[in-house]
C-alpha positions as CSV (number, residue, x, y, z in Angstrom):
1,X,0.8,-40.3,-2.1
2,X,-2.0,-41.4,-4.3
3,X,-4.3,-38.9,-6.1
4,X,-7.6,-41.3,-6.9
5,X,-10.8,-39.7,-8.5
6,X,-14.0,-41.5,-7.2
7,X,-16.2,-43.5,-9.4
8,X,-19.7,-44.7,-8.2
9,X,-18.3,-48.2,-7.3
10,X,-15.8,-46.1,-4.9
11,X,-18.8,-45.5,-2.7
12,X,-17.9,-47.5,0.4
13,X,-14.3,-45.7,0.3
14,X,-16.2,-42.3,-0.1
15,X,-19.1,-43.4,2.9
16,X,-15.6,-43.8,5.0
17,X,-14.2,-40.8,4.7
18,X,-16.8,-38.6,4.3
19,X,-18.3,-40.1,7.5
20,X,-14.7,-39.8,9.4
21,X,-14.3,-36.2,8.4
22,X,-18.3,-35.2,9.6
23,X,-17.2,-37.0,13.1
24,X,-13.5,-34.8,13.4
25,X,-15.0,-31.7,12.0
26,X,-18.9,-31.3,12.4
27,X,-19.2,-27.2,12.1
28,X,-17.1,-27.2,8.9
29,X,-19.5,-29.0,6.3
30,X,-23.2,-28.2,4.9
31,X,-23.9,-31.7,6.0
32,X,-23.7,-33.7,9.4
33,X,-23.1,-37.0,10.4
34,X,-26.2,-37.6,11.5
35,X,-27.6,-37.1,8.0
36,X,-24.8,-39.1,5.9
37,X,-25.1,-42.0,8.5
38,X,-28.8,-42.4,7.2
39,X,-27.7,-42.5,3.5
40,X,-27.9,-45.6,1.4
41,X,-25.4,-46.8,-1.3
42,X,-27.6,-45.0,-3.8
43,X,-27.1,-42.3,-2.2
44,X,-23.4,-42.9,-1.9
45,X,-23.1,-43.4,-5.8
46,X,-25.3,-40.1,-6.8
47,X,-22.9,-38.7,-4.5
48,X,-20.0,-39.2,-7.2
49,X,-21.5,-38.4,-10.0
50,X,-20.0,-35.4,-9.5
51,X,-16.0,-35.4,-9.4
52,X,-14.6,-36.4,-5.5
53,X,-11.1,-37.4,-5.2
54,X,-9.5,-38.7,-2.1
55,X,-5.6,-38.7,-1.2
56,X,-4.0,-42.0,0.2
57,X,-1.1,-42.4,1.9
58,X,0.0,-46.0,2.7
59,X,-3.3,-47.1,1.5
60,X,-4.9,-45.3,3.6
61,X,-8.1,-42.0,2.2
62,X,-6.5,-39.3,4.6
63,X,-7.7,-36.4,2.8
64,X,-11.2,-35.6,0.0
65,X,-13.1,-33.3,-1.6
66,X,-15.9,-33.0,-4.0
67,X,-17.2,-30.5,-6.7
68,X,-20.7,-30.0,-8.7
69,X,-21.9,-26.9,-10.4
70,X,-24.9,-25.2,-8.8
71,X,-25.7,-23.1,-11.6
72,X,-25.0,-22.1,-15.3
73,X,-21.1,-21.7,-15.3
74,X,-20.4,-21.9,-11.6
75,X,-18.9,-25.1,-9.9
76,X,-18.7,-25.6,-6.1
77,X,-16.0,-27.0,-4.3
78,X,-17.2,-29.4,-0.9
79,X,-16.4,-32.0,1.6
80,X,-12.8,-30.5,1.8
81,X,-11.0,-32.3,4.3
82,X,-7.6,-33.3,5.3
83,X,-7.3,-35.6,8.4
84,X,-6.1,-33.8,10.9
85,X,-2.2,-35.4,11.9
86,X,-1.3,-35.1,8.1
87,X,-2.6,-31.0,7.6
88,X,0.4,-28.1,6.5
89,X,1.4,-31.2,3.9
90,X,0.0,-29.5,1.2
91,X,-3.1,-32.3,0.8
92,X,-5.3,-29.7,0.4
93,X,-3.9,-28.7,-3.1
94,X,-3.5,-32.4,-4.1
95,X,-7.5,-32.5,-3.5
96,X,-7.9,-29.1,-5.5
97,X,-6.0,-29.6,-8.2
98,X,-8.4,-32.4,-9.9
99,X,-11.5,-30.2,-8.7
100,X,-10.2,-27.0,-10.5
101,X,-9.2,-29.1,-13.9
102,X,-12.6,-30.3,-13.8
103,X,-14.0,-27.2,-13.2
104,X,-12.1,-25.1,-16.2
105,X,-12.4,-28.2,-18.3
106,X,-16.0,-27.5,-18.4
107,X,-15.6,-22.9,-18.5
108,X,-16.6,-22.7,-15.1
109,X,-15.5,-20.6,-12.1
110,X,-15.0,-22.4,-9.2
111,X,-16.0,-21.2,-5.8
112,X,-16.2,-22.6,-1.9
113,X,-17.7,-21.2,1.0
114,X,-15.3,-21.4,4.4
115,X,-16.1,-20.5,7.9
116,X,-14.2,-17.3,9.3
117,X,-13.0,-19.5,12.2
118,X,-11.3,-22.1,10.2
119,X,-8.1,-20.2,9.6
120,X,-6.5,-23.1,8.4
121,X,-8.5,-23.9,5.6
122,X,-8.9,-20.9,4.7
123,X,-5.0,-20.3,4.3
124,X,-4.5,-22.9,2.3
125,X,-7.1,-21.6,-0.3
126,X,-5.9,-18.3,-0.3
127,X,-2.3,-20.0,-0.7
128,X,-4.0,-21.3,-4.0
129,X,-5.4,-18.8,-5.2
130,X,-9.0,-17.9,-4.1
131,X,-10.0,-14.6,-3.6
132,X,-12.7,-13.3,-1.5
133,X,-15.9,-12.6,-2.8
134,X,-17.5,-10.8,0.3
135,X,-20.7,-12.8,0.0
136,X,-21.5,-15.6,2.2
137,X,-23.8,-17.9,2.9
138,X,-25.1,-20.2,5.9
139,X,-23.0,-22.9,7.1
140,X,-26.7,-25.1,6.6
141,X,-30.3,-24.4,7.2
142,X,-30.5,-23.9,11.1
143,X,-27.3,-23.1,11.2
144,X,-25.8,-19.4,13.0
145,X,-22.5,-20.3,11.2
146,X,-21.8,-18.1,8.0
147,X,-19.6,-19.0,5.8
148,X,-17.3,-16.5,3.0
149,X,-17.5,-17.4,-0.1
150,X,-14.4,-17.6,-2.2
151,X,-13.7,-17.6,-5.8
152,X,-10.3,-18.6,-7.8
153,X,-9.1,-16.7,-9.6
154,X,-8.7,-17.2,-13.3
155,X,-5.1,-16.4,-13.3
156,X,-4.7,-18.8,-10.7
């Protein structure tokens, strides 16, 4: 297993996986496929910026994520994803871990939003150590899906 954070020039290997996880898991992202299909490689390389790590395995980007801060001393966790035939492997925390270091790195507390239905996810960020905040926040504009907001601890 190979932990890689995304530079700019990464941007084909981010369009790829960003698109494949939109396609597997439309209702679980502030984004569609749709709109990240019409992006250019500009938008690609703004795109990573921010930190976004992928995990390979044989080569192959079979899990991501991404993280920007929003506001004064806040950073967001997004795009998690973890290609479905390799979930319960613990990818999840291999994406976190580079997300969170970034995040404290910088004194900011790091929150993601997750939809109640998507029990898996959210079990593996409990498992790590976010809490529940008890706000949410819409899945995207249009969109009936609400999402909780959850917040790592410090401890954690």
């Amino acid at each position: 297993m190979t932990v890689r954070r995304l530079e700019p020039d990464d941007w084909e290997l981010w369009r790829d996986v960003r698109l494949r996880s939109l396609a597997e898991a439309p209702d679980a992202f502030g984004s569609t496929l749709e709109r990240e299909q019409g992006f250019a490689e500009d938008d690609w390389r703004l795109r990573l910026e921010s930190p976004a790590v992928v995990v390979e395995l044989d080569g192959r980007a079979v899990a991501c994520g991404a993280a920007f801060s929003p506001a004064p001393g806040r950073a967001m966790v997004v795009a998690m994803w973890v290609e479905p035939s390799h979930r319960g492997r613990g990818l999840s925390r291999a994406v976190l871990d580079p997300l969170v270091a970034w995040a404290r790195d910088q004194g900011l507390t790091v929150e993601l939003g997750v939809a109640p239905g998507n029990t898996a996810a959210r079990s593996a960020y409990l498992s790590y150590g976010f809490t529940p905040t008890g706000r949410t926040h819409p899945l995207r504009e249009g969109s009936a899906c609400v999402c909780d907001v959850l917040e790592l601890s410090p401890e954690a």
